[in-house]
N, C-alpha and C positions, 0 to 999 in steps of 0.2 A: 504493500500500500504506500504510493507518493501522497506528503501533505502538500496542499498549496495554500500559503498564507495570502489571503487578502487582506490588506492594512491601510489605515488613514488616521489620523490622530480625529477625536473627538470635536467637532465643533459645530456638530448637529445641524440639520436640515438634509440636504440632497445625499452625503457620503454616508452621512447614518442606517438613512433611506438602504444604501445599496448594499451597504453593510450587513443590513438584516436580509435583505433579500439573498446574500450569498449564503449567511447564515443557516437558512431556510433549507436551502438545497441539500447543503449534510455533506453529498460526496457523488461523484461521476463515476459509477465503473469502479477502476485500483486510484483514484485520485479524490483523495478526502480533503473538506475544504476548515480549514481555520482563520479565522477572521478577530482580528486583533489592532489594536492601536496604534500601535509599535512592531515594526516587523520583528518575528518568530525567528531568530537563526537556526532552529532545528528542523525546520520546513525542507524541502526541498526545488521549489522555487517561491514566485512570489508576484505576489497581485498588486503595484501600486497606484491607488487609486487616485491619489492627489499628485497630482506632478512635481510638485516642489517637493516632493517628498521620497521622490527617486533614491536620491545619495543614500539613505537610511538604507536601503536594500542590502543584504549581506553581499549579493554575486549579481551585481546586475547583467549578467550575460544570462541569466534564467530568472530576468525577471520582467515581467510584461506590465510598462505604464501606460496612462489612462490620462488623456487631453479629452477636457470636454470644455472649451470655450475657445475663442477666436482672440483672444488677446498676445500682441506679441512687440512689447515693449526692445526698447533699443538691447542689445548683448544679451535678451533673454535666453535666450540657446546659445551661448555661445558658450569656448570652453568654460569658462569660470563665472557664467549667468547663473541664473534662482534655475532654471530648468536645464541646467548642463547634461543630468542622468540620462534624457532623454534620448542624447547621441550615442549612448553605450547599451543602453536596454539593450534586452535580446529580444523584444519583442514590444509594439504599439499598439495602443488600441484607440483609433481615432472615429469622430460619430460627425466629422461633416467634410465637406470635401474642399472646404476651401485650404482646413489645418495640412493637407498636402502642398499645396502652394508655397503655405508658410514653411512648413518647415523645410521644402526645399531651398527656398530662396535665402534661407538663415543656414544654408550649405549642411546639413544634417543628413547624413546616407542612408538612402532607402531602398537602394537595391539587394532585393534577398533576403531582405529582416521579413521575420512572420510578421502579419498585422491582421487586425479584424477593423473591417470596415463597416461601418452602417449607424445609425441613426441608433438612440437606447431604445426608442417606441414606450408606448405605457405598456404597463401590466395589463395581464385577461383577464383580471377583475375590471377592466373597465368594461362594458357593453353599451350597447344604443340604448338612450330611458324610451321608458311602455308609453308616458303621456305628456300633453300637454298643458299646461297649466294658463289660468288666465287672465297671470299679467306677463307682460313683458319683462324675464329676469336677465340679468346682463351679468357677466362674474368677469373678477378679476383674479386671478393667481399668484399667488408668489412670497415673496419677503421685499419688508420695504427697505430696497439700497436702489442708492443715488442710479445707476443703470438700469434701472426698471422702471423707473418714469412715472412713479404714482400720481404723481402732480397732472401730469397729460391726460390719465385716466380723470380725472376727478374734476376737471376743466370739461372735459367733456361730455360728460353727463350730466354735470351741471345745467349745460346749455342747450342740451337737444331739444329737437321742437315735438316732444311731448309731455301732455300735462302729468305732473307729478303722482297721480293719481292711476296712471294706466303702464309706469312701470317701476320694477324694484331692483337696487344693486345686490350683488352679491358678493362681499371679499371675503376671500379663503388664504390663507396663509397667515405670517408672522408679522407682528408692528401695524398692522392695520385698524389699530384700534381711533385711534387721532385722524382716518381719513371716514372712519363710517361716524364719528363725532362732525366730524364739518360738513359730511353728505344726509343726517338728521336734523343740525342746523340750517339746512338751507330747504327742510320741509319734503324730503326726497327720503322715501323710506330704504331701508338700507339691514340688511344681515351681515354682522363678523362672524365666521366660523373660525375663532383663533389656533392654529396649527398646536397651540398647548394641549387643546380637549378634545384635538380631532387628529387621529394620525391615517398614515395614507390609506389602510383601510374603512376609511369610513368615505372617502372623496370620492368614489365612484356615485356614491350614493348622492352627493351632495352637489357635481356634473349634473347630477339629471335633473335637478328643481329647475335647471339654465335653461335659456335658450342659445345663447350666445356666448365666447368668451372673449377678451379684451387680450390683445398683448401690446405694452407699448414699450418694452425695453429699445435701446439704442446699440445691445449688442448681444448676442447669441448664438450657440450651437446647437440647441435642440429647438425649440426650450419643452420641457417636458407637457407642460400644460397645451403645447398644441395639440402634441401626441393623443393627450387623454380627451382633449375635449373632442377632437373631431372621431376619438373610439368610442364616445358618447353620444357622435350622430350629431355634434353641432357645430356651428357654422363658425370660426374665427374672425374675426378683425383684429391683421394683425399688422406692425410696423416691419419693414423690407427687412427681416431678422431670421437668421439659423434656416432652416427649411420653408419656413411661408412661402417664400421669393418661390423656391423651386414646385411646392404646390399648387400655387399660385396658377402657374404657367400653364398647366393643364385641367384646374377646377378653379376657377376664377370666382366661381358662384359661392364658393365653398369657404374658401380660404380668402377675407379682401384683403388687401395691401392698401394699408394708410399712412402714407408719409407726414401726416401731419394732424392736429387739433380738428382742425375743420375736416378732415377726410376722414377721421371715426364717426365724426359728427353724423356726417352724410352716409352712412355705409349704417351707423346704428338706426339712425330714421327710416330709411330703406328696407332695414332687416324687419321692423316694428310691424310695417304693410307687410311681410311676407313669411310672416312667422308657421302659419299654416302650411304653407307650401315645402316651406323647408323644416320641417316635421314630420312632413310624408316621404322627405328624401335620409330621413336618417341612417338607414341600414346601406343607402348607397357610399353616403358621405363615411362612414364608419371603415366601411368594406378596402378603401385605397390607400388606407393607414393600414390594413388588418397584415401585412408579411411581416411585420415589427412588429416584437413585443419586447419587452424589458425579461421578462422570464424567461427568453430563447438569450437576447445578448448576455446575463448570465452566467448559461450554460457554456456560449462559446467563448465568452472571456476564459473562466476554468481550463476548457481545453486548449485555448492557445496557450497561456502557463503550462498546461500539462507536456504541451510539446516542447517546452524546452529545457526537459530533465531527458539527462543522457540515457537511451535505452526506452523512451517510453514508447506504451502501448497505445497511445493517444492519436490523433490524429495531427501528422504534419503540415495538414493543409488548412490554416484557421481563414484566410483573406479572402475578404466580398467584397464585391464592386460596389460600390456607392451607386444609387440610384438616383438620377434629376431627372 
């Protein structure tokens, strides 16, 4: 039996999340999964989830890190940047396609390295909801830091041209307490579901009261909540960010691209008329997300670690093409 340690230091929200999800799994086959704070040096290889966190690996030639944002500050790869690990790994696991651009142009060698490519997806807990409900609900996702744009969201909904009375917000995640405070100030009824009392097994649940979901970050590689909402059958408006852009391009109906205040504005107005219609298209909207899941990528992380212990029974071939 090979262990592979999956590890990130504690500082809760999304790593937690994957943490437990690796957790969950137990073990692949002869490859048993240990999932720790601090890398394990008694493992056999090793899973790092946090990039900056690379160096900490006992043997980074058997250890497969994990890029999940688009940020690439001046020397960050370089040899003596915050993600140096990254050029030694034996192995990458990248979830959008531009982080190849990056990391080529920041001269980092990829020819040969195992890698897994693709999107995380939500989990199969998420499904299309059964009904429709009879106000207009509009949800936000996330935690509030300065790259997520709470401010744009809440400008916006402020102003749209429907009466207060025929729809409600909904924010789900962390720190959102001070914007569902200024969105009941201003007479616009409003749900926190605070990330403290609700952990991700209850959000499938809490997707389906939506109609809609909101993304206005300024920068992303997933972001998860597109994932989950449109595996919930609902329709996105979201900023040119992570995958939108490329959904976008072939379900436009589905997925809207709002570069701005005023272009949620109009696309939330829009959606208010057409809420009906796109109710009846759930199972379609759901169905072009469904080759992703968070519970397949996983599995394949596991086994791209697994393949780079000497002798293993694993499979050597972890890498998928990215899909636009």
């Amino acid at each position: 039996m090979s262990r592979i340690n999956v590890y990130a230091e504690n500082k809760g929200w999304l790593f937690e999340d994957l943490k437990n999800h690796f957790r969950s799994l137990g073990r692949i086959g002869q490859l048993e999964i240990v999932v720790t704070d601090k890398p394990n040096p008694s493992c056999h290889a090793w899973v790092c989830l946090r990039t900056t966190e690379g160096d900490a690996a006992p043997d980074l030639s058997r250890t497969a890190i994990c890029i999940h944002d688009l940020f690439c500050e001046s020397g960050m790869y370089d040899a003596a940047g915050s993600r140096r690990s990254v050029r030694d790994a034996g192995a990458l696991v990248l979830c959008h396609p531009e982080q190849l651009e990056i990391l080529r142009r920041e001269g980092v060698a990829l020819d040969g390295r195992p890698r897994l490519e693709r999107p995380l997806g939500a989990l199969k807990i998420f499904s299309p909801r059964e009904e429709l409900h009879q106000k207009f609900r509009i949800g936000w996702v996330g935690k509030n830091h300065l790259r997520k744009r709470l401010g744009w969201f809440l400008e916006a909904v402020t102003s749209i041209e429907l009466p207060p009375a025929d729809f409600e917000i909904v924010l789900i995640g962390e720190g959102l307490g001070g914007a569902a405070s200024i969105l009941g100030s201003r007479g616009i009824q409003c749900s926190y579901f605070d990330r403290k009392d609700h952990e991700i097994d209850a959000y499938p649940g809490l997707y389906k009261e939506l109609d809609c979901v909101v993304i206005t970050s300024s920068t992303e590689a997933g972001p998860l909540p597109l994932f989950e909402a449109l595996e919930t059958g609902l329709v996105v408006v979201s900023t040119p960010v992570g995958w939108a852009p490329y959904f976008a391009q072939s379900f436009p109906h589905y997925v809207r691209l709002a570069k701005s205040i005023d272009e949620i504005k109009v696309h939330l107005n829009k959606l208010a008329e057409e809420r009906d219609s796109m109710f009846s298209e759930r199972f379609r909207i759901a169905q072009f997300v469904s080759q992703w899941s968070l519970d397949d990528w996983v599995r394949e992380v596991i086994v791209l670690a697994g393949s780079l212990i000497v002798g293993s029974t694993e499979s050597k071939t972890a890498r998928l093409e990215f899909v636009g």
